[in-house]
SELO-338587 format. One record per residue (C-alpha): x, y, z; residue number from 1; residue in one letter. Coordinates in steps of 0.25 Angstrom, whole numbers. Layout:
% SELO-338587
REC     X     Y     Z   n res
REC     X     Y     Z NUM   a
...
//
This chain:
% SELO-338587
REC     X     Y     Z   n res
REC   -80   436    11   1   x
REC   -67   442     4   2   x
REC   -70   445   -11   3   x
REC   -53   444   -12   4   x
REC   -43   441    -6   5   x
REC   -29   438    -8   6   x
REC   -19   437     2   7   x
REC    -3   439     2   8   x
REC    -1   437   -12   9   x
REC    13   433   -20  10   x
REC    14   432   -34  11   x
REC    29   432   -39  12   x
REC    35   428   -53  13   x
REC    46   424   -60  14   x
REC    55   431   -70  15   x
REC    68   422   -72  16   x
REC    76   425   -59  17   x
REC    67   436   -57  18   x
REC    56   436   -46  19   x
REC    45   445   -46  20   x
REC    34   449   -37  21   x
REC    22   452   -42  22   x
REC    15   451   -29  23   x
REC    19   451   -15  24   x
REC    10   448    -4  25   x
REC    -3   457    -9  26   x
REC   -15   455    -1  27   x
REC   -29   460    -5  28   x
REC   -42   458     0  29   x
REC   -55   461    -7  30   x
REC   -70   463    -1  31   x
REC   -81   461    -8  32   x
REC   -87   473   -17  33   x
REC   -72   478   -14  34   x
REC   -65   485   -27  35   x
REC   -50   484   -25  36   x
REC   -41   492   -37  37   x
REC   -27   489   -38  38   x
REC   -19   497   -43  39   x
REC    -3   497   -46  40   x
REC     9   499   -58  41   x
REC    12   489   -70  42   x
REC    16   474   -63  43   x
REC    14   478   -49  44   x
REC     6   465   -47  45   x
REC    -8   470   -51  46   x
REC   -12   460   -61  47   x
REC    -5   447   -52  48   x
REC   -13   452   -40  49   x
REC   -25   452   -48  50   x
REC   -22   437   -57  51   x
REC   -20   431   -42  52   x
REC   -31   437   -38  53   x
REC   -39   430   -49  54   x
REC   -32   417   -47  55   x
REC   -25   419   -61  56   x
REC   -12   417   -55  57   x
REC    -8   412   -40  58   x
REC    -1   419   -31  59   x
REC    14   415   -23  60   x
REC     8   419   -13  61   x
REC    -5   421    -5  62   x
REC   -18   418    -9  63   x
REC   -32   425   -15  64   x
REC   -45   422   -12  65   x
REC   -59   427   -19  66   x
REC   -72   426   -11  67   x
REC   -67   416    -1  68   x
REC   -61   407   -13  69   x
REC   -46   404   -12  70   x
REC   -39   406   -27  71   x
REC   -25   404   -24  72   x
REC   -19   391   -24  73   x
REC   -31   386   -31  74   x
REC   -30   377   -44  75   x
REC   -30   386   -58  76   x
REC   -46   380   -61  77   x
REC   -52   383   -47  78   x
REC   -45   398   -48  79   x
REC   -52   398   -61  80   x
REC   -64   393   -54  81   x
REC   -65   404   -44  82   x
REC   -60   415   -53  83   x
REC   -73   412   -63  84   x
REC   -83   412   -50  85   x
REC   -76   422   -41  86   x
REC   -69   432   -50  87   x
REC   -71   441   -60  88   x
REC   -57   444   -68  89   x
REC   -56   454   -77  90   x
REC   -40   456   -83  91   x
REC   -33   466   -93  92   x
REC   -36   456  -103  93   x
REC   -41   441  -107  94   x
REC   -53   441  -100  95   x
REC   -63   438  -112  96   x
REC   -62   425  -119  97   x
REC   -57   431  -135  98   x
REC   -68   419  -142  99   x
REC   -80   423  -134 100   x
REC   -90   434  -135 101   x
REC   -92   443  -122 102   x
REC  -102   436  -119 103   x
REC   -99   422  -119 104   x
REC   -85   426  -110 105   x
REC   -95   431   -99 106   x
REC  -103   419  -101 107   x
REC   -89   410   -99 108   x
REC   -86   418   -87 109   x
REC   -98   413   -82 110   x
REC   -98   399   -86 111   x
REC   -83   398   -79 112   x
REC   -90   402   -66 113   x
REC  -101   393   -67 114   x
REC  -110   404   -67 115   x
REC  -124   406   -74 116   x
REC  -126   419   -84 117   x
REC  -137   426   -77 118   x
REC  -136   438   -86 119   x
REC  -125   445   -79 120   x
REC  -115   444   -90 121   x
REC  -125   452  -100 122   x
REC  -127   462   -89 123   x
REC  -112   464   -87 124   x
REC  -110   465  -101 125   x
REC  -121   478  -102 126   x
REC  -114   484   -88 127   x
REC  -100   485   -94 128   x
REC  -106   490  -109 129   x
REC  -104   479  -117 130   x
REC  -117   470  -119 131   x
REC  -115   475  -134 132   x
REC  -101   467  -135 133   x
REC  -109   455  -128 134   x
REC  -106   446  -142 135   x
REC   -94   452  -145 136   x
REC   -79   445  -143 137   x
REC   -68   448  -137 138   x
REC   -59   453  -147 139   x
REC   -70   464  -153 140   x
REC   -70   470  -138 141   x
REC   -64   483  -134 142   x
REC   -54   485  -123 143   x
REC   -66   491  -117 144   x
REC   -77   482  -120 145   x
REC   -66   470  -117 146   x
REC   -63   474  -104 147   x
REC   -78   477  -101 148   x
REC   -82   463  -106 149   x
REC   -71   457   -97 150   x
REC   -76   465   -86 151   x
REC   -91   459   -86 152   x
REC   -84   444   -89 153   x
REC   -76   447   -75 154   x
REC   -89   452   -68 155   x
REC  -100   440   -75 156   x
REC   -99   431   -64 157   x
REC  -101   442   -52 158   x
REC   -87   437   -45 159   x
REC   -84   439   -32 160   x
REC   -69   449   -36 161   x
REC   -69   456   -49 162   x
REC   -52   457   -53 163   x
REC   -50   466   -62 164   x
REC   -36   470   -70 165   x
REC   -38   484   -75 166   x
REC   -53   484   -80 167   x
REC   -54   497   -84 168   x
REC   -39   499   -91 169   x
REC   -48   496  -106 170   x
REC   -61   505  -105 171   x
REC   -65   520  -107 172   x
REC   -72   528   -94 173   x
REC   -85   524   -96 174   x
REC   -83   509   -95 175   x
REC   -71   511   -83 176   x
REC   -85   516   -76 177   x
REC   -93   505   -80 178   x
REC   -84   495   -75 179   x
REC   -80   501   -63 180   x
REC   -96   502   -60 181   x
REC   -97   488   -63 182   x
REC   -85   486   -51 183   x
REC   -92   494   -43 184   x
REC  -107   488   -43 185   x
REC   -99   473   -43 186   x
REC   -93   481   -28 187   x
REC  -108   485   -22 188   x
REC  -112   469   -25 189   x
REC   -99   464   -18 190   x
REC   -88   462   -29 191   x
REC   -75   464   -25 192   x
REC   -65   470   -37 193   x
REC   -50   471   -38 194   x
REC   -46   478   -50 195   x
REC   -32   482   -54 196   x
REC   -31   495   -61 197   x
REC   -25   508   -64 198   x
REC   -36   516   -66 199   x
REC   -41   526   -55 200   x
REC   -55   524   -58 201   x
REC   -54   511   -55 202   x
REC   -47   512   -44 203   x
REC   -54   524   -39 204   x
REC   -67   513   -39 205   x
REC   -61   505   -30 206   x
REC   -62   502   -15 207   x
REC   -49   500   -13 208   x
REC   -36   502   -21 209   x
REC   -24   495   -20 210   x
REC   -10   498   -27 211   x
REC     0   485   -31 212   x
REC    14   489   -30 213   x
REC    25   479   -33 214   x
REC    17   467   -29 215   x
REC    10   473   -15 216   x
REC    -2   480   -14 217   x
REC    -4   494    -7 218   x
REC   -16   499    -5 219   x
REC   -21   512   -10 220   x
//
């Protein structure tokens, strides 16, 4: 089965009279244990690509699927739904609940999929280096600890499509490896990644590469 797959998709918004184009008929298709890096200039269509992707916002046009699921043209709480069980999102920022410790938001990650916590969130949390900040709220994080904690909140419930925007843009060498490690062994167990990035490790990690021009995807 397809991990992703989105098919001919249109996103367009309006600015007064203005019209603009934020996607035009991109098509992707993602195997499992696949990694995809997308890559592309400032407001070519990177994060809309990745926010219909997620179900966070509905194409014009076509329609995404993950792991045989259909996602568009679905009601806002079933694409909540199938988001908490099926995919893991991590975003440039928002991705931890400010009034909850670390633990409890993987904990809440878990509850909205109707999971059980069978120790995996205390594991993710010693593979990306921060069991130490396990108590510790949001607000007291670094920007590298944050994005590393948001990582293991994204990767808690083992989801079919990890989607991932810029996951590395907040961390030093050391931890870009780790994370990228932690990509890798989800690849070898069968979980598909799409990451947009502009850094050539990232990228360099990857199976595939592709480029968003304009609203259209090139291939690299």
């Amino acid at each position: 089965m397809t991990a992703l797959e989105a098919h001919d998709l249109y996103r367009f918004y309006h600015t007064g009279d203005d019209e603009v184009l934020a996607l035009r008929g991109v098509s992707l298709c993602v195997q499992p244990g696949e990694i995809v890096a997308v890559t592309g200039p400032y407001g070519s269509g990177k994060s809309t690509l990745l926010a219909c992707l997620a179900g966070l916002d509905e194409p014009d046009g076509g329609w995404v699927t993950v792991a045989g699921a259909r996602m568009s043209r679905r009601s806002e709480a079933e694409r909540a739904r199938l988001r908490a069980q099926r995919i893991g999102l991590l975003l440039q920022s928002g991705n931890l609940l400010d009034h909850l410790t670390v633990t409890e938001n993987l904990r809440l990650a878990i509850s909205l999929a109707a999971h059980r916590d069978t120790g995996r969130a205390k594991r993710l949390l010693d593979e990306v280096g921060i069991a130490d900040r396990r108590d510790a709220l949001p607000s007291t994080l670094s920007g590298g600890e944050s994005a590393r904690a948001a990582l293991a909140v994204a990767l808690v419930n083992d989801p079919a499509v990890l989607l991932a925007d810029e996951p590395t843009g907040e961390v030093d060498a050391e931890n870009e490896t780790r994370i990228l490690n932690l990509i890798r062994e989800r690849s070898a167990t069968g979980g598909a990644t799409v990451v947009v990035t502009h850094s050539h490790s990232v990228a360099a990690a990857a199976h595939r590469v592709l480029h968003i021009q304009d609203g259209r995807l090139i291939d690299g």
